[in-house]
C-alpha positions as CSV (number, residue, x, y, z in Angstrom):
1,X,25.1,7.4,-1.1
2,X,21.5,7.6,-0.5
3,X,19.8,4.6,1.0
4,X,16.2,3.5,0.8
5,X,14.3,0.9,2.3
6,X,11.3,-0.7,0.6
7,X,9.1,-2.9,2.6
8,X,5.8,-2.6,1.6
9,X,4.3,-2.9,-1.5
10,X,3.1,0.2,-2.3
11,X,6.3,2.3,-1.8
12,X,7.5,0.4,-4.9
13,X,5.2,1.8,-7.2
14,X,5.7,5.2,-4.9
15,X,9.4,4.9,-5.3
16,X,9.9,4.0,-8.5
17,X,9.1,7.8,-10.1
18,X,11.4,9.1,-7.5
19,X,14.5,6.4,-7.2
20,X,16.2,8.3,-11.2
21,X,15.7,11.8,-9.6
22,X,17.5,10.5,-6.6
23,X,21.1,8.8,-9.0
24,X,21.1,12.3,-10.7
25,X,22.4,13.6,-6.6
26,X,24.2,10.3,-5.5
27,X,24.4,6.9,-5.8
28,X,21.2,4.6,-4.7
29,X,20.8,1.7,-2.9
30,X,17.8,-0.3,-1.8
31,X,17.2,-2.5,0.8
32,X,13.8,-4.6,1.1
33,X,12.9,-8.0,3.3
34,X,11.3,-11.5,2.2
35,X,10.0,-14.2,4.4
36,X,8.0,-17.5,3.2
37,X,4.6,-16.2,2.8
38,X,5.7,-12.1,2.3
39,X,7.2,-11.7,-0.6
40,X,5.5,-9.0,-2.5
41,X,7.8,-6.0,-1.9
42,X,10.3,-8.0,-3.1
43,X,8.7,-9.5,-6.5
44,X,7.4,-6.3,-6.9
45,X,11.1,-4.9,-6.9
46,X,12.2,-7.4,-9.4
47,X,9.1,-7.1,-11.7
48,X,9.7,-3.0,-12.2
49,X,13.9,-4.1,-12.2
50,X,14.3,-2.5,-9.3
51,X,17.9,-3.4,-8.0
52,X,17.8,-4.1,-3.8
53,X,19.5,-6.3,-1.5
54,X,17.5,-8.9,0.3
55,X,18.2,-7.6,4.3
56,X,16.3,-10.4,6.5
57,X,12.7,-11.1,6.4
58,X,9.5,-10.1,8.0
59,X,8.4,-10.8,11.8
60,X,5.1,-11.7,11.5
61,X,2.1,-10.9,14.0
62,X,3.3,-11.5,17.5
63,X,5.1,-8.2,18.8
64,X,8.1,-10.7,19.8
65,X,8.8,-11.6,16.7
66,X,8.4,-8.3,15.2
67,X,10.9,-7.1,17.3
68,X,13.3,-10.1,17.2
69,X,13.0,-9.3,12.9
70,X,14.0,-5.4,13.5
71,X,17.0,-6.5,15.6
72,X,17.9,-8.8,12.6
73,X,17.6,-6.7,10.1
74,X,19.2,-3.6,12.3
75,X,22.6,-5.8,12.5
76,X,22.7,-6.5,9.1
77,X,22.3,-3.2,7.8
78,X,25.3,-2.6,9.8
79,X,27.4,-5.1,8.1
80,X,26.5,-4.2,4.9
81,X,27.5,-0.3,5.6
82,X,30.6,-1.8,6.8
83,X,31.6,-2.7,3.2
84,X,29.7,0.3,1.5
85,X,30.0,2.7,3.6
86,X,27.4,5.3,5.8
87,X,24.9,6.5,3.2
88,X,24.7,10.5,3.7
89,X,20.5,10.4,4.1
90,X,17.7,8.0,4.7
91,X,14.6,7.6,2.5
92,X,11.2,5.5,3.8
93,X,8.0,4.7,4.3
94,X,7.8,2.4,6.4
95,X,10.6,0.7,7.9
96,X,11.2,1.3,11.9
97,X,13.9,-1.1,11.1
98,X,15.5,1.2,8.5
99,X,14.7,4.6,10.6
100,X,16.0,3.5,13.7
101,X,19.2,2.2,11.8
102,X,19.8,5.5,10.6
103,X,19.0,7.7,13.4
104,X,21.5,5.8,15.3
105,X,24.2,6.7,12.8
106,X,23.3,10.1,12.5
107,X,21.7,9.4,8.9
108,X,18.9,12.5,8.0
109,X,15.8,10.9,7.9
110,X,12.8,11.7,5.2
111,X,10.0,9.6,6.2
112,X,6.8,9.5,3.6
113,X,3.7,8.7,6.3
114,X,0.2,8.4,5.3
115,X,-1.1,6.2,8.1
116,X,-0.1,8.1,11.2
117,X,-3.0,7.0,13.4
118,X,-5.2,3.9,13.2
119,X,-8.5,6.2,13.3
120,X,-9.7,8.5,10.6
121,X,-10.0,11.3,12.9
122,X,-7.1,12.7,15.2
123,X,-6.7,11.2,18.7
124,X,-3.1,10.8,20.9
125,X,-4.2,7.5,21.9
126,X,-4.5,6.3,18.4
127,X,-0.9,7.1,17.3
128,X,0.5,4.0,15.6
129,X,3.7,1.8,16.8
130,X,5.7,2.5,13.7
131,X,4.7,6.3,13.9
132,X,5.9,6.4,17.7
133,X,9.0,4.3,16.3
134,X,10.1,6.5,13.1
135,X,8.3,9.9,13.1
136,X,9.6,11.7,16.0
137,X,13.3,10.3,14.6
138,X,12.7,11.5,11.4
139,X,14.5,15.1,10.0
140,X,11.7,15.8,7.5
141,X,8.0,14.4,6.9
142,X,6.1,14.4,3.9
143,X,2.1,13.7,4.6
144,X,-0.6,13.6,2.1
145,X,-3.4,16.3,2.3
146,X,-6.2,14.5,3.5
147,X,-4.2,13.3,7.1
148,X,-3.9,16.5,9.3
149,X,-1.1,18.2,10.2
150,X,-2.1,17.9,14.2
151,X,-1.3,14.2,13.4
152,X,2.3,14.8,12.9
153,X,2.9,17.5,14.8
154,X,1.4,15.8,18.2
155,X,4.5,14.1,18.3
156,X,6.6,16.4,18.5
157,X,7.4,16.7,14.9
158,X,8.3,21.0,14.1
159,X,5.7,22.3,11.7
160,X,8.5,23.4,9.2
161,X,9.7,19.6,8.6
162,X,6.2,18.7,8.1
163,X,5.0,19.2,4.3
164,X,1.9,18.6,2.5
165,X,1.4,17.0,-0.9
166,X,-1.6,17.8,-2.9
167,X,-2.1,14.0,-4.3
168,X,-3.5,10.7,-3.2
169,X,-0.1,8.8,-3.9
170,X,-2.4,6.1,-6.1
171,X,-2.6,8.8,-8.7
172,X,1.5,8.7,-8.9
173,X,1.6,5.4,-10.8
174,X,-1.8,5.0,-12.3
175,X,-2.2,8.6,-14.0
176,X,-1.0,6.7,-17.5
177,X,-1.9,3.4,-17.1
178,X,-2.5,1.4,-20.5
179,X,-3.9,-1.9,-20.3
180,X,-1.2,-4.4,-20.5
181,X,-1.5,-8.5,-20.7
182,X,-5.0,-9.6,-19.5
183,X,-4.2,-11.9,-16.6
184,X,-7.0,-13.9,-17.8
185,X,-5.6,-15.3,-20.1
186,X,-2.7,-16.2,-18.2
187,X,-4.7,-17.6,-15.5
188,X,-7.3,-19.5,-17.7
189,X,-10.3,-17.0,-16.1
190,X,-13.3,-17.3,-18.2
191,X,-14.0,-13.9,-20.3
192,X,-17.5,-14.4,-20.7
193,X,-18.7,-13.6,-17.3
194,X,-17.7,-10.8,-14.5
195,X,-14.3,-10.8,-12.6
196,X,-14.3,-9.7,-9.0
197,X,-11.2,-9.2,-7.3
198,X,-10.6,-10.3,-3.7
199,X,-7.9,-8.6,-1.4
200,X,-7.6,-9.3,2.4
201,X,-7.2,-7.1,4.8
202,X,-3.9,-6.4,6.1
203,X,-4.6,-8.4,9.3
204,X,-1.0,-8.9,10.8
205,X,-0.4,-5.1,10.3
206,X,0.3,-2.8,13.5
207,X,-2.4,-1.1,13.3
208,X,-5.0,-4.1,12.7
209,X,-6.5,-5.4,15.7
210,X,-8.5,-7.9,14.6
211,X,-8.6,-10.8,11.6
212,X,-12.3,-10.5,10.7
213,X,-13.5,-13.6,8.8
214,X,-15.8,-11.3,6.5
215,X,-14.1,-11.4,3.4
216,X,-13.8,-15.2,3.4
217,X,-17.4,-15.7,4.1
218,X,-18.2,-13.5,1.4
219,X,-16.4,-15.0,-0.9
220,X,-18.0,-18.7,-0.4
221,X,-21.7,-16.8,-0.8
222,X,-20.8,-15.1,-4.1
223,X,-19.0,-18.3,-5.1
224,X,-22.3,-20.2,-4.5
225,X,-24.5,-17.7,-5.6
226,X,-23.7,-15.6,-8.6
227,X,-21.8,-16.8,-12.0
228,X,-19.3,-14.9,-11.7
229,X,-15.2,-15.5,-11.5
230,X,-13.7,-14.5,-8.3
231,X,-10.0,-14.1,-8.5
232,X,-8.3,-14.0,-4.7
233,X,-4.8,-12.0,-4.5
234,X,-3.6,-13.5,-1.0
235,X,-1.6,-10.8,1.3
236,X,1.0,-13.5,2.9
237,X,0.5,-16.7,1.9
238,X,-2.2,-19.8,1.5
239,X,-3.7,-20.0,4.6
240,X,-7.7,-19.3,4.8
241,X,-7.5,-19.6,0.9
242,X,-8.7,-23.5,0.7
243,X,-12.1,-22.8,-1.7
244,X,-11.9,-26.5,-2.7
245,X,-15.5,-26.9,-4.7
246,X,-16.3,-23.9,-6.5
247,X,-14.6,-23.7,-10.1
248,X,-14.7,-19.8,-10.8
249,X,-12.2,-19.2,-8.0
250,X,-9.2,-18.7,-9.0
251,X,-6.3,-18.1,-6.6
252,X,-3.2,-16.0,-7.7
253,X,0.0,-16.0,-6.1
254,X,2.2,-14.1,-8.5
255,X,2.9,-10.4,-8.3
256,X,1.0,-8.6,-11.2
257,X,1.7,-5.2,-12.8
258,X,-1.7,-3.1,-12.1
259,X,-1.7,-2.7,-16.0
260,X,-2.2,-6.2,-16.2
261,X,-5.3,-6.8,-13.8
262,X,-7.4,-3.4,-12.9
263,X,-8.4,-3.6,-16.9
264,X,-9.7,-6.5,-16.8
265,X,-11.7,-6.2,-13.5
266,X,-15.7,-5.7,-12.7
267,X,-15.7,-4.9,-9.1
268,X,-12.6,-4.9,-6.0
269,X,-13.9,-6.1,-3.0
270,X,-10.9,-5.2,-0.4
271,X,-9.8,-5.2,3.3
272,X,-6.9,-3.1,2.8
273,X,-6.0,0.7,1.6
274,X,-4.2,0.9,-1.5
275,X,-5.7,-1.6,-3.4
276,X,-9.2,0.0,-3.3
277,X,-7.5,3.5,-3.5
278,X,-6.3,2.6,-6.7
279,X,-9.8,0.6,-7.9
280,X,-11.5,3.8,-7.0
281,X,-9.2,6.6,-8.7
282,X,-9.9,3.9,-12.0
283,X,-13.5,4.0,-11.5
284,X,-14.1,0.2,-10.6
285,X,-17.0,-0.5,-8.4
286,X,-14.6,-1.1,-5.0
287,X,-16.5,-2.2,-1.8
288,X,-14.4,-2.2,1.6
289,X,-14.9,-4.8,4.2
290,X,-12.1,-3.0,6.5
291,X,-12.1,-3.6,10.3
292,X,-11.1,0.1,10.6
293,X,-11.1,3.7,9.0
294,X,-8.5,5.7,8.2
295,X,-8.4,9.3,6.7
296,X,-8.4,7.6,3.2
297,X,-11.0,5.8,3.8
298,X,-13.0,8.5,5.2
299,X,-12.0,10.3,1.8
300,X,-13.2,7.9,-0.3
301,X,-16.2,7.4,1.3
302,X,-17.5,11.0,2.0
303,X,-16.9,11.3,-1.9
304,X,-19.2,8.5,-2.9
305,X,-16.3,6.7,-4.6
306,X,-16.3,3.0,-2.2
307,X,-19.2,1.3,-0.5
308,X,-18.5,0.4,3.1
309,X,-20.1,-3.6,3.9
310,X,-20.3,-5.1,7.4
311,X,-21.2,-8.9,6.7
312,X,-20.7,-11.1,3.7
313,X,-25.0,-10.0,2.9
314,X,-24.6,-6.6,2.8
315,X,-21.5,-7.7,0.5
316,X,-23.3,-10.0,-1.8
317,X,-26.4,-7.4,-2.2
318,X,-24.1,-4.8,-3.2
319,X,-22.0,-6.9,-5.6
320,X,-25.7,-8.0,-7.3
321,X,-26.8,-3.9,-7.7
322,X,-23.1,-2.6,-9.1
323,X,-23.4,-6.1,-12.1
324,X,-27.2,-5.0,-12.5
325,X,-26.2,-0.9,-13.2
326,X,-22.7,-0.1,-14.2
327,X,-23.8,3.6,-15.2
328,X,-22.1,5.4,-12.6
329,X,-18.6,3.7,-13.5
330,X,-17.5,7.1,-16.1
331,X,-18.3,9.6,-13.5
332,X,-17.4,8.2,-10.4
333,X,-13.8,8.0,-12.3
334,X,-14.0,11.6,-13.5
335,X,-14.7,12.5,-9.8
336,X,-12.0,10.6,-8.4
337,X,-9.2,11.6,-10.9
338,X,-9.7,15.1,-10.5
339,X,-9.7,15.1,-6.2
340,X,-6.6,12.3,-6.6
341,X,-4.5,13.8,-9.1
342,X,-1.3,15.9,-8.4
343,X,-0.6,19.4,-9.9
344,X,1.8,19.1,-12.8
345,X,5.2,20.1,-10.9
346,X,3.8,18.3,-7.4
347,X,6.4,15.1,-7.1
348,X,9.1,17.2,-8.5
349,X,8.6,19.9,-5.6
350,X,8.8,16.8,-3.2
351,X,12.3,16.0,-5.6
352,X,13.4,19.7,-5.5
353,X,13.1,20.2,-1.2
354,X,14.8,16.9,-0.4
355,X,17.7,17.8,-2.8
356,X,17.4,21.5,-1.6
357,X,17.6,20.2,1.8
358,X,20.5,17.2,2.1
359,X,22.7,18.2,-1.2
């Protein structure tokens, strides 16, 4: 049996190519968390028919109750192998929870890690928690090309376990993307002006130290200022969502299939990583209003695909030059499908060393 646990959002979509290689070796299961306000990994599961099992919830921001949530979880996993028996390997991105479960009972570990550090250039005392936590547990690591190697191996990690993919994992699930249903239509969103699409930043994360109030005060000037609709995708829940007063806000709560929104949208304004990865390998106008850089970041940035804003200003001027000149759009997506995209046979190497490795 080969167990994985999914508990973030964007291992889903990353998953989901890899999860019908994996039944052709073993059997599969899936494991994921849900709390009130986090529930996108799992509605994400459900919307791609993804069978998991719910396996407690999430912690929250405080390191207490982050811990007190891995315990949890940690104990349960143990009484569910109690009636299905010790899978034979480990499969994550994520989950300290999952990693440290295994390790424990002597489970291989293949960890997929693209935020190492909390910096986007390599220093020890930047390390993440959840890197210290899984990747020197972990029997094989597979890291993106744009984080460096040092990164990994720093902690310990043998250079032979550590291997390179020549993608930006966006590329994975978006390379065939169609439009699907326009959300707004669903959502009653006017047609006949711009959308811009709102994502915080992922401020309880590790690696956040700060909840900066930037996005929110950007969205109440472009509100005021500009007819356009601004559609808000919250990260955990309601709070610092209240925009009572302005009617072209539009606040969605429902998990939506990227074929179903990124068509439809005029520019991404984001605090978080894969969100504007994506906007930029499909060539929509994405500015970030992160508290941090990672390598990602960096990437995007040094190749003129994302705009990097400080204030809710500098946020509203460059949302008023990308509506007023839109002629960029073709090539910046040219540029950023051929430096994201994966060689033809790259995620079945990935496929080909686990299964040459734990068969």
């Amino acid at each position: 049996m080969i167990w994985l646990d999914i508990i973030d959002p964007k291992y889903v979509l990353f998953f989901n190519s890899l999860i019908p290689k994996l039944r052709e070796l073993d059997e599969v299961i899936i494991t994921t968390r849900k709390s009130e306000g986090y529930s996108e990994c799992h509605e994400l599961l459900e919307l791609f028919d993804i069978p998991n099992i719910l396996i407690g919830g999430y912690g929250g921001e405080s390191p207490l109750g982050k811990f007190n949530s891995r315990l949890e979880r940690q104990k349960a996993f143990l009484d569910l192998f109690k009636k299905t028996g010790i899978p034979k390997l480990f499969i994550t991105g994520a989950s300290v929870d999952g990693v440290q479960t295994a390790y424990g009972l002597g489970i291989p570990i293949v960890n997929f890690s693209d935020t190492p550090l909390k910096k986007d250039y390599f220093d020890i005392d930047s390390i993440t928690i959840l890197s210290k936590l899984t990747l020197p547990l972990s029997s094989l690591v597979f890291r993106p090309f744009v984080v460096p190697e040092i990164c990994y191996t720093s902690m310990g990690i043998a250079p032979k376990n550590i291997i390179a993919y020549d993608f930006i994992d966006v590329a994975l699930w978006l390379k065939d993307m169609r439009p699907g249903v326009d959300f707004r239509k669903s959502f009653n969103i006017p047609k006949n002006r711009p959308t811009i699409l709102f994502r915080e930043e992922e401020y309880k994360a590790h690696y956040v130290e700060q909840k900066l109030p930037i996005i929110y005060q950007s969205i109440e000037k472009i509100a005021s200022c500009l007819d356009v609709n601004i559609v808000i995708m919250p990260r955990y829940g309601k709070e610092d969502l209240h925009f009572r007063g302005f009617k072209n806000i539009f606040v969605i709560h429902k998990k939506l299939s990227p074929a179903d929104f990124y068509p439809f949208i005029d520019i991404l304004i984001g605090g978080g990583g894969t969100m504007n990865l994506e906007a930029c390998y499909l060539g929509i106008p994405t500015i970030s209003t992160r508290s941090l850089f990672l390598f990602h970041d960096k990437y995007l940035l040094d190749n003129h695909l994302m705009k990097h804003c400080k204030n809710s200003q500098e946020v509203y001027e460059e949302v008023r030059n990308i509506l007023a000149d839109k002629t960029s759009l073709s090539t910046s997506k040219c540029i950023a499908q051929k430096i994201f995209e994966p060689k033809p046979a790259s995620f079945e190497d990935i496929f080909k060393i686990i299964k040459e490795r734990f068969s």
